[in-house]
C-alpha positions as CSV (number, residue, x, y, z in Angstrom):
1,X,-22.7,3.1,21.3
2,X,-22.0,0.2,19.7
3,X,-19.6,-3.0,20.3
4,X,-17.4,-3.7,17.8
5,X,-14.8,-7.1,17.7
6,X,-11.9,-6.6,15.4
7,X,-10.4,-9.5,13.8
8,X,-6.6,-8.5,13.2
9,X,-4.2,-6.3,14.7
10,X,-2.2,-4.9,11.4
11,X,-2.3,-1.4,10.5
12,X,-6.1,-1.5,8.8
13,X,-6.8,-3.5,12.6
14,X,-5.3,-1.0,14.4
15,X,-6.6,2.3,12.7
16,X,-10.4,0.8,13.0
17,X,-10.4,0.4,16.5
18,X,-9.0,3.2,17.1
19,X,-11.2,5.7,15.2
20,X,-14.0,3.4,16.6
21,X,-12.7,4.4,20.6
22,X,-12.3,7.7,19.9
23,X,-16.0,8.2,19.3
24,X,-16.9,6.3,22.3
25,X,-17.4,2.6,20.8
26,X,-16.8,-0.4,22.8
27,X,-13.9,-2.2,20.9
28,X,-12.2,-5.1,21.6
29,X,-9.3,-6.4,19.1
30,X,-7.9,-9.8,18.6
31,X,-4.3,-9.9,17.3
32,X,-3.1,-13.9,17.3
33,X,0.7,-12.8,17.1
34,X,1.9,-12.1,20.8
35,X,4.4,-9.4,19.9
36,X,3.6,-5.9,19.2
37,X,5.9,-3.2,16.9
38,X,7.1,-0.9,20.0
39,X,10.0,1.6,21.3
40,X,13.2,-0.8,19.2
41,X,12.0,-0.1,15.8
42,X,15.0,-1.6,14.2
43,X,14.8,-4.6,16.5
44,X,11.1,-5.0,15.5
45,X,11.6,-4.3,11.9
46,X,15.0,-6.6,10.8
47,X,14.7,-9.5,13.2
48,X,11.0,-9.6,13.7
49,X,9.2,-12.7,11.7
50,X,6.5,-12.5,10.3
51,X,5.6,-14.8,7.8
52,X,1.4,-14.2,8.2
53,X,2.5,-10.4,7.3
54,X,5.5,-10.8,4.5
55,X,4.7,-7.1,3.1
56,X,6.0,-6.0,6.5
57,X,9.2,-5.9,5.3
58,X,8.8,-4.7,1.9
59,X,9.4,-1.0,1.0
60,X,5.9,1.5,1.8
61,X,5.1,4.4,0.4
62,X,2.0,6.2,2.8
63,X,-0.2,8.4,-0.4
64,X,-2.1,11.7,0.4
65,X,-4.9,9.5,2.0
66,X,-3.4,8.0,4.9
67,X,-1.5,11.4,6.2
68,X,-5.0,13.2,5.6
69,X,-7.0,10.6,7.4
70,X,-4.6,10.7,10.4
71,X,-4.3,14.4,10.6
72,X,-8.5,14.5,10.7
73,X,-8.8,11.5,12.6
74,X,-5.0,10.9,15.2
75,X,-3.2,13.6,14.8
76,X,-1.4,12.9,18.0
77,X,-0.5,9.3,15.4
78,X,0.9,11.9,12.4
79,X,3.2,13.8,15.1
80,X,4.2,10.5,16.8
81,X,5.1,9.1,13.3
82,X,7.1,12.3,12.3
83,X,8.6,12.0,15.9
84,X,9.9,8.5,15.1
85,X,11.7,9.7,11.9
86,X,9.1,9.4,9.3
87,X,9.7,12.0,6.8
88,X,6.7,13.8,4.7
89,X,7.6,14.9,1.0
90,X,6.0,17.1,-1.5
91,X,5.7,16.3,-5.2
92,X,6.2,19.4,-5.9
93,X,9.8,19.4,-3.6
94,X,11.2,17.9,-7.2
95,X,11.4,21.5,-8.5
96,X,13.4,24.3,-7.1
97,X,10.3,26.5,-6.1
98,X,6.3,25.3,-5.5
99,X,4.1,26.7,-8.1
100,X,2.0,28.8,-7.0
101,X,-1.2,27.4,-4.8
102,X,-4.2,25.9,-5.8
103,X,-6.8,24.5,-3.5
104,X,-5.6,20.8,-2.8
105,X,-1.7,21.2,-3.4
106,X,-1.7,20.6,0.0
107,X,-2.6,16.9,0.3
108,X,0.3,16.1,-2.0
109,X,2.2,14.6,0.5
110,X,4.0,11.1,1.0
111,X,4.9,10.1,4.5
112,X,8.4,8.3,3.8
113,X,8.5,5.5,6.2
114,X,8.9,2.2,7.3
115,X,5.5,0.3,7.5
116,X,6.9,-0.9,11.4
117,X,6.9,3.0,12.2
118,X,3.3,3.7,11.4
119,X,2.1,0.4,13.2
120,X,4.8,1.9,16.4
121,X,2.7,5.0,16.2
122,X,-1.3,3.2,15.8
123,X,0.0,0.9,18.6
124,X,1.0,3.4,21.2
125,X,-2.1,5.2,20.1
126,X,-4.8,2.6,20.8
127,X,-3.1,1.4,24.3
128,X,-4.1,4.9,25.6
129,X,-7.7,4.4,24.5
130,X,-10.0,3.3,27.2
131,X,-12.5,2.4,25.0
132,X,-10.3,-0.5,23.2
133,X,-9.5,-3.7,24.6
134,X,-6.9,-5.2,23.1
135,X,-6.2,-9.0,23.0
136,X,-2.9,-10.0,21.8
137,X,-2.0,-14.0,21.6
138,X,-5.6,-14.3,21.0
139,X,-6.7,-16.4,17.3
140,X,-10.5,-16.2,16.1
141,X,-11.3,-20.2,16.1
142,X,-15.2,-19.2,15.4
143,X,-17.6,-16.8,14.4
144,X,-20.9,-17.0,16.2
145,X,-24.3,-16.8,14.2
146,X,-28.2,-15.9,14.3
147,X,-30.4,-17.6,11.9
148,X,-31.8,-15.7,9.5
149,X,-32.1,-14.3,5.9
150,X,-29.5,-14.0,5.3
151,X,-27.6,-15.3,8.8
152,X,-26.1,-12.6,10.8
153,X,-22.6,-12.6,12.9
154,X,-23.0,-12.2,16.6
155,X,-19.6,-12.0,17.7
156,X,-16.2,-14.2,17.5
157,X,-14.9,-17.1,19.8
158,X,-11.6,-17.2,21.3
159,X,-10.1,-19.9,22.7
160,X,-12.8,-21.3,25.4
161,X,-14.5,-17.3,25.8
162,X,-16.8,-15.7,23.5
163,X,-17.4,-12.4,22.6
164,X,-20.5,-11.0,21.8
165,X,-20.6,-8.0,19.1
166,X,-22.8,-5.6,17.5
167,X,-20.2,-5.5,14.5
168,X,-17.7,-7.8,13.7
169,X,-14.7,-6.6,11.3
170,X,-12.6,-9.2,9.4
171,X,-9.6,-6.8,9.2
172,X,-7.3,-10.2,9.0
173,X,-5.3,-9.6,5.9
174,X,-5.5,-11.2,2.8
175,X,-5.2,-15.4,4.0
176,X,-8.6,-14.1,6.3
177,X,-10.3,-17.5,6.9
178,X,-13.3,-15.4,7.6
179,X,-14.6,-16.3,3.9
180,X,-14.2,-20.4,4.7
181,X,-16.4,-19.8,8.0
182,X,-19.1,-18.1,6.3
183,X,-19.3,-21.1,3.6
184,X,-19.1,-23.8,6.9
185,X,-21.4,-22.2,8.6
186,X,-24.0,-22.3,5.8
187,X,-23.9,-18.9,3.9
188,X,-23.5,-18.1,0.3
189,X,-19.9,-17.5,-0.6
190,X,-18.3,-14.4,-1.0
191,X,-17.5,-13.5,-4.1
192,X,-13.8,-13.0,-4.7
193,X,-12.1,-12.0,-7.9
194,X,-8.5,-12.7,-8.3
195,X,-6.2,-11.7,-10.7
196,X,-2.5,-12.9,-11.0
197,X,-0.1,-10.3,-11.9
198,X,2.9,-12.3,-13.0
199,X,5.9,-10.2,-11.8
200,X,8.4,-10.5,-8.5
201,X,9.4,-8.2,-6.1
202,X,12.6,-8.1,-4.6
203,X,14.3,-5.6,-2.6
204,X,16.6,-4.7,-0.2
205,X,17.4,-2.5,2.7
206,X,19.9,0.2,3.3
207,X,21.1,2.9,5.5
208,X,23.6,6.3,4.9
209,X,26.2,5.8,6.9
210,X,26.7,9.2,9.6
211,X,29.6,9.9,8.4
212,X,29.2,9.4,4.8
213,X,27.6,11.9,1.8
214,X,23.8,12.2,2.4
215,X,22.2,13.2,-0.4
216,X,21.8,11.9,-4.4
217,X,20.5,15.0,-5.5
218,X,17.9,15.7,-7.9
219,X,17.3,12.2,-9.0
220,X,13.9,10.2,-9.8
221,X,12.5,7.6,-7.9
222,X,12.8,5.0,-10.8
223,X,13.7,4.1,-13.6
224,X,12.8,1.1,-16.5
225,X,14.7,-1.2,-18.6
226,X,12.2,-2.8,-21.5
227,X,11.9,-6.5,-18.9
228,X,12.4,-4.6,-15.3
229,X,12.2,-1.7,-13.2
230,X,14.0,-0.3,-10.4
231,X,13.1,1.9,-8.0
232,X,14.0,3.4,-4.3
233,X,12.4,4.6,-1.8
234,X,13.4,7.3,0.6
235,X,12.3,6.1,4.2
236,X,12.8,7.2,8.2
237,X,15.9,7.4,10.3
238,X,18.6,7.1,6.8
239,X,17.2,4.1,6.4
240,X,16.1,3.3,2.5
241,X,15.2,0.3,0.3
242,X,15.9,0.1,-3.3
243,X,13.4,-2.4,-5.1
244,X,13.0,-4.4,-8.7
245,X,10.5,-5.6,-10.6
246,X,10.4,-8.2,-13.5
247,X,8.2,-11.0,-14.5
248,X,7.8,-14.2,-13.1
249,X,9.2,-15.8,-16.2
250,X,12.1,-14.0,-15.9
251,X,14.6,-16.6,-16.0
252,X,17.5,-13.9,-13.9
253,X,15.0,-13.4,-11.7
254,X,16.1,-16.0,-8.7
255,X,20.1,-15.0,-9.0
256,X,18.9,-11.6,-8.0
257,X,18.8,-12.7,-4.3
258,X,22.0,-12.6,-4.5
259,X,23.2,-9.4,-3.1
260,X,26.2,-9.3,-5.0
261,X,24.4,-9.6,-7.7
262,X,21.6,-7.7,-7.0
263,X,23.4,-4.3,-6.7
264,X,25.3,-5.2,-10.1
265,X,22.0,-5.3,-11.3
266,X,21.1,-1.6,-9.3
267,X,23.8,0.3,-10.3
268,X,23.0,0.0,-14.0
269,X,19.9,2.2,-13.6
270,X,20.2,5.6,-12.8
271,X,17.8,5.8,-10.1
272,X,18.9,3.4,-7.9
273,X,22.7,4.0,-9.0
274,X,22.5,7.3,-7.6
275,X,21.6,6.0,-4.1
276,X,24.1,3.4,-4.4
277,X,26.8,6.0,-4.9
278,X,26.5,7.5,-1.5
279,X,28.1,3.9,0.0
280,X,25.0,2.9,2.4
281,X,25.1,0.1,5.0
282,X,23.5,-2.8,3.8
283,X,20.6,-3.7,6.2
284,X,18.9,-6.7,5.3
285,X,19.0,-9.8,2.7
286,X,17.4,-9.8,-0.7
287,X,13.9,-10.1,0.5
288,X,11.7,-11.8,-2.4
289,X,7.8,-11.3,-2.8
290,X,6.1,-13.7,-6.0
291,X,2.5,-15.1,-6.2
292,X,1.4,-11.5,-6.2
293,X,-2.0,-11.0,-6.8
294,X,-4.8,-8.2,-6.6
295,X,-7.9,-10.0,-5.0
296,X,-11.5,-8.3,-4.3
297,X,-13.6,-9.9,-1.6
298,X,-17.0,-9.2,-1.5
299,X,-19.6,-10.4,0.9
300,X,-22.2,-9.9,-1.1
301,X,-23.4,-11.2,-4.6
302,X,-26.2,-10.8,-6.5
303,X,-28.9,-11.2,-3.5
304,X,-27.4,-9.1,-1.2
305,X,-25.1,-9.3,1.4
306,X,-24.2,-13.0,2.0
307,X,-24.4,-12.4,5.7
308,X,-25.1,-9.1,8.3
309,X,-23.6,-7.7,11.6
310,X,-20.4,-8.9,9.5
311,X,-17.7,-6.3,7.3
312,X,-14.1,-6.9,5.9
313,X,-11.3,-4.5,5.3
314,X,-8.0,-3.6,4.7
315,X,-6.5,-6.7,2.7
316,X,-9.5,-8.6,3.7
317,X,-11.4,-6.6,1.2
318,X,-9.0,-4.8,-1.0
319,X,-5.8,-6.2,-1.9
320,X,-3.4,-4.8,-4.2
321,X,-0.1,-5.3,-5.2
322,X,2.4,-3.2,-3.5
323,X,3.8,-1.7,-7.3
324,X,1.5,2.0,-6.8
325,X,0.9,1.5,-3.0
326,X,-2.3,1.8,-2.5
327,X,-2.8,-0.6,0.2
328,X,-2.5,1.4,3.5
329,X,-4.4,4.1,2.2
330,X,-7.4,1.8,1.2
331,X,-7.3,0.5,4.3
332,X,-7.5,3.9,6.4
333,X,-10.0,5.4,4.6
334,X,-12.0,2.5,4.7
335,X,-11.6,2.5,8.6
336,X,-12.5,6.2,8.7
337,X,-15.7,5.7,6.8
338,X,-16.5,2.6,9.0
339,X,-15.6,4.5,12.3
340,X,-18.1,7.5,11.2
341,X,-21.2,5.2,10.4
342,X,-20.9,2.2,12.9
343,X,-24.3,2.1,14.1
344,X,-26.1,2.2,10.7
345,X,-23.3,-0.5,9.1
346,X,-24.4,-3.0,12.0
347,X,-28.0,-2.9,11.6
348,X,-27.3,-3.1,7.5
349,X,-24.1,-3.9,5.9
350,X,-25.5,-2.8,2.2
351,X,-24.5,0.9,2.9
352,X,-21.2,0.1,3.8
353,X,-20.6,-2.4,0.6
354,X,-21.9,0.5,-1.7
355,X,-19.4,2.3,-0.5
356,X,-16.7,0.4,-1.2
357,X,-17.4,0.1,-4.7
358,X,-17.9,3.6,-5.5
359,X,-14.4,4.8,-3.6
360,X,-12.2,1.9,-3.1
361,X,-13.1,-0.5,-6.2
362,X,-12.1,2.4,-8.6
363,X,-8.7,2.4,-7.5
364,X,-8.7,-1.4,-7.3
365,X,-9.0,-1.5,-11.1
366,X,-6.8,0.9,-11.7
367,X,-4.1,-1.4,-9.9
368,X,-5.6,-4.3,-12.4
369,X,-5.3,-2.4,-15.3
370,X,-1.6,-1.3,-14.7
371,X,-0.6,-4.7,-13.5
372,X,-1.8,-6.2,-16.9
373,X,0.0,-3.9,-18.8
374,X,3.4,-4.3,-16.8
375,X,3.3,-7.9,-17.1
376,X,2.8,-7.6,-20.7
377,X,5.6,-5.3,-21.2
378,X,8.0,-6.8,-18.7
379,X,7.3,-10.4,-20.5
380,X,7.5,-9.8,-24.3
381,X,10.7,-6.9,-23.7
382,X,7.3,-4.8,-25.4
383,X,8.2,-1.4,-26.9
384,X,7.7,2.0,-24.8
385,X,4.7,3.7,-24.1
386,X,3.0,5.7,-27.5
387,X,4.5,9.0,-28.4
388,X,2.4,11.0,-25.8
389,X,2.0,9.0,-23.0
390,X,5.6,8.8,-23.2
391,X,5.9,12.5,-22.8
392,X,3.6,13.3,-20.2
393,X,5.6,11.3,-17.9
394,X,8.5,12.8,-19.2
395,X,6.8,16.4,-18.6
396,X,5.3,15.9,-15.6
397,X,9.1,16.8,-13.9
398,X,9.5,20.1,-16.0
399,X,6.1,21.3,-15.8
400,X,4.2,21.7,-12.6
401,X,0.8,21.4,-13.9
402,X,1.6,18.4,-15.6
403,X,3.4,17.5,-12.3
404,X,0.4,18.4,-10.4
405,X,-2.2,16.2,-12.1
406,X,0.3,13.0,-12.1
407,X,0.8,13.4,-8.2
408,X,-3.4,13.4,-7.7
409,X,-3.5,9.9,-9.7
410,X,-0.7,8.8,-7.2
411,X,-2.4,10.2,-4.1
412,X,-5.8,8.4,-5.3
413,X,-7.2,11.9,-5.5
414,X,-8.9,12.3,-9.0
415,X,-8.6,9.2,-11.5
416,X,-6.1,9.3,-14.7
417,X,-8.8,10.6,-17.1
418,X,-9.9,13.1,-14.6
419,X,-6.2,14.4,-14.1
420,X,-5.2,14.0,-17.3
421,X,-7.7,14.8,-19.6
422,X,-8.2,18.2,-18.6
423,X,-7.5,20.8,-21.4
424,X,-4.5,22.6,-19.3
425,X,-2.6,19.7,-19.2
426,X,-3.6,18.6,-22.6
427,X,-2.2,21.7,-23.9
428,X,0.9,21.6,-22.3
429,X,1.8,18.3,-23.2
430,X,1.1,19.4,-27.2
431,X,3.1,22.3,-26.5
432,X,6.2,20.3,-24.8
433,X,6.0,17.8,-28.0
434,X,5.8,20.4,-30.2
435,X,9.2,22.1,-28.9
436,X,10.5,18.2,-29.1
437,X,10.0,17.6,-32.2
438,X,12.6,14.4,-31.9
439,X,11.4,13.0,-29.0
440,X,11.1,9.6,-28.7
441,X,10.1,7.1,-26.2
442,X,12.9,5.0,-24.0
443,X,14.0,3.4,-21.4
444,X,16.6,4.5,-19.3
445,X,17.9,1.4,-17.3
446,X,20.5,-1.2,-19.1
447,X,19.6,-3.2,-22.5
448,X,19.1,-6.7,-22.2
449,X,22.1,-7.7,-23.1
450,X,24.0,-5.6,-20.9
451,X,21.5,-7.0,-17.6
452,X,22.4,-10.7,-18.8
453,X,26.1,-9.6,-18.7
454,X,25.7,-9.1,-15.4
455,X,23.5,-11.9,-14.6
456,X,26.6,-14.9,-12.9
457,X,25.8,-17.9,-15.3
């Protein structure tokens, strides 16, 4: 069995120590914020700050991925979190009957929650675990090293006590200093690519009032103007945030912390309108995210890894903008796959970094890729998707096979050329184009004139 330290008590933290314990490792965590999310999950939520964690607040979306990994690896964790109020929703709930089965309909799931609820759950879960030693109001001042080529990490120092380790995992978000000590201490650099994405994120917290109406209806979970979009997400306990998204050159973009003016702004698209019609208790401030990035931290460069008995994860590795939500997923399965080959990771890291760029860089990419073209077009007002792109978005909530292959690009289950290049869906996009002969690509949120007008000057 193998001793691991764990540098970072967030959800990627939590969920590696505790697949770790549950196969016997001896795991001891250090989280440097005293507090821990517990039984007042509104209390923890609202008034808890955090300003090392600010996605904490922000609106989460939990893909295919992370209910599939808990299920296989905590299910006690899934039941807890649907226990707590988290909510799971099929893609295919949009239409008024499922199609019928194919094998992996099943994983197309989101758990609808509030991130605080899933850490609740992981945190109640690794306090039973005998195996994990948790250490909270405990910072990582130092790593401790072995000489060699390359060095090698033999566990982390803590105030005046050190802790020796078979493994060490940087699971400490993405301002990890982790990279800074291996450059001190005499390593090669990681290699970290960065990319700016150029748009904000603000949004802001509701919940239905008890005895108010409860439902929207049959209503999607955004829409676009040709500079912004809006969306809302569903969460636990009638609690729901409705977000926006525009470019950091936007020059409306700071009077949108304005509540008053932020829900002018919401009720002129139809998505978050809808919610805003059902007259929910506000529940927070205008909470602002900028200087997002998507950043890819890799320990090891052209010669190899850059040092051994050393890995990152969650943010530390992967980090993506929270616009497609891949982040919690990333982070579990990257735990799983850590949790399942411990032994062989800490006596060689180059397995483990493989592996990451097979299954996680993909997605990673992806997020890059996306985030380009959304700065582009919320920037230059650029025109709507092409003719057919336009459609199969369109499609994908009239057709179920269309439907079917969108929701496994969402869930990170097959990627977009996979999903969408097959020849069924193909052919049914034609085939809707064809009975639409006037079809034409928009936007369904407010022109730009119409947003200005709204805009205090």
């Amino acid at each position: 069995m193998a001793r691991v330290a764990v540098i970072g008590g967030g959800i990627s933290g939590l969920g590696t120590a505790l697949m770790l314990g549950r196969r016997g490792h001896a795991v001891t965590l250090f989280e440097q914020d005293a507090r821990q999310a517990g039984e007042d999950l509104d209390g923890d939520f609202f008034d808890w700050g955090r300003p090392r964690v600010p996605q904490a607040v922000q609106p989460h979306s939990f893909l295919a991925p992370v209910r599939t990994v808990l299920r296989a690896e905590a299910p006690d964790v899934h039941a807890d979190l649907l226990a707590r109020g988290a909510r799971e929703y099929h893609d295919f709930d949009w239409f008024d009957e499922h199609p019928a089965h194919r094998a992996g309909d099943e994983e197309l799931v989101t758990l609808r929650t509030r991130r605080i609820v899933l850490e609740a759950a992981l945190t109640a879960a690794v306090g039973r675990e005998t195996t994990v030693e948790v250490r909270r109001g405990h910072r990582v001042d130092a790593l401790t090293f072995e000489e060699g080529r390359p060095a090698r990490v033999t566990g982390v120092r803590a105030g005046a006590r050190t802790h020796r380790a078979d493994l060490v995992v940087d699971a400490s978000g993405r301002r990890s200093s982790v990279p800074d000590r291996l450059v001190e201490a005499g390593c090669r650099p990681p290699v970290v690519e960065s990319h700016r994405t150029g748009i904000t994120y603000l949004a802001r917290w509701y919940r239905l009032r008890a005895d108010g109406p409860r439902d929207p209806g049959r209503v999607k979970g955004g829409s676009t103007a040709p500079f912004a979009m809006a969306g809302v997400f569903p969460s636990d306990n009638d609690t729901f945030a409705l977000s926006m998204v525009l470019s950091t050159g936007d020059p409306t973009r700071g009077a949108l912390t304005d509540p008053a003016v932020f829900e002018a702004v919401a009720r002129s698209f139809p998505a978050t309108a809808a919610w805003l019609a059902l007259e929910p208790e506000p529940r927070s401030a205008v909470l602002a995210m900028a200087g997002l990035d998507n950043r890819w931290t890799s320990l090891v460069d052209d010669h190899g890894p850059v040092v051994t008995g050393l890995v990152n994860a969650g943010d530390s590795l992967v980090h993506t903008n929270p616009t497609l939500g891949h982040g919690v997923a990333l982070g579990l399965l990257a735990a799983q796959y850590l949790a399942t080959h411990v032994d062989r990771i800490a006596a060689d890291p180059a397995d483990y970094h493989d592996w990451t760029v097979r299954t996680l860089r993909p997605w990673f990419d992806a997020q890059v890729t996306a985030d380009r073209a959304n700065e582009q077009r919320l920037s230059e007002n650029a025109p709507p998707a092409d003719r057919r792109t336009a459609a199969l978005a369109v499609c994908a909530f009239e057709d179920p096979v269309v439907m079917r292959a969108r929701a496994q690009v969402r869930h990170l289950l097959r990627t977009p050329d996979e999903a969408y290049g097959s020849d069924e869906v193909q052919e049914r996009v034609s085939a809707w184009l064809a009975a639409r002969p006037d079809f034409t690509p928009g936007h369904d949120g407010p022109t730009r004139d119409r947003w200005d007008a709204l805009i205090p000057a």
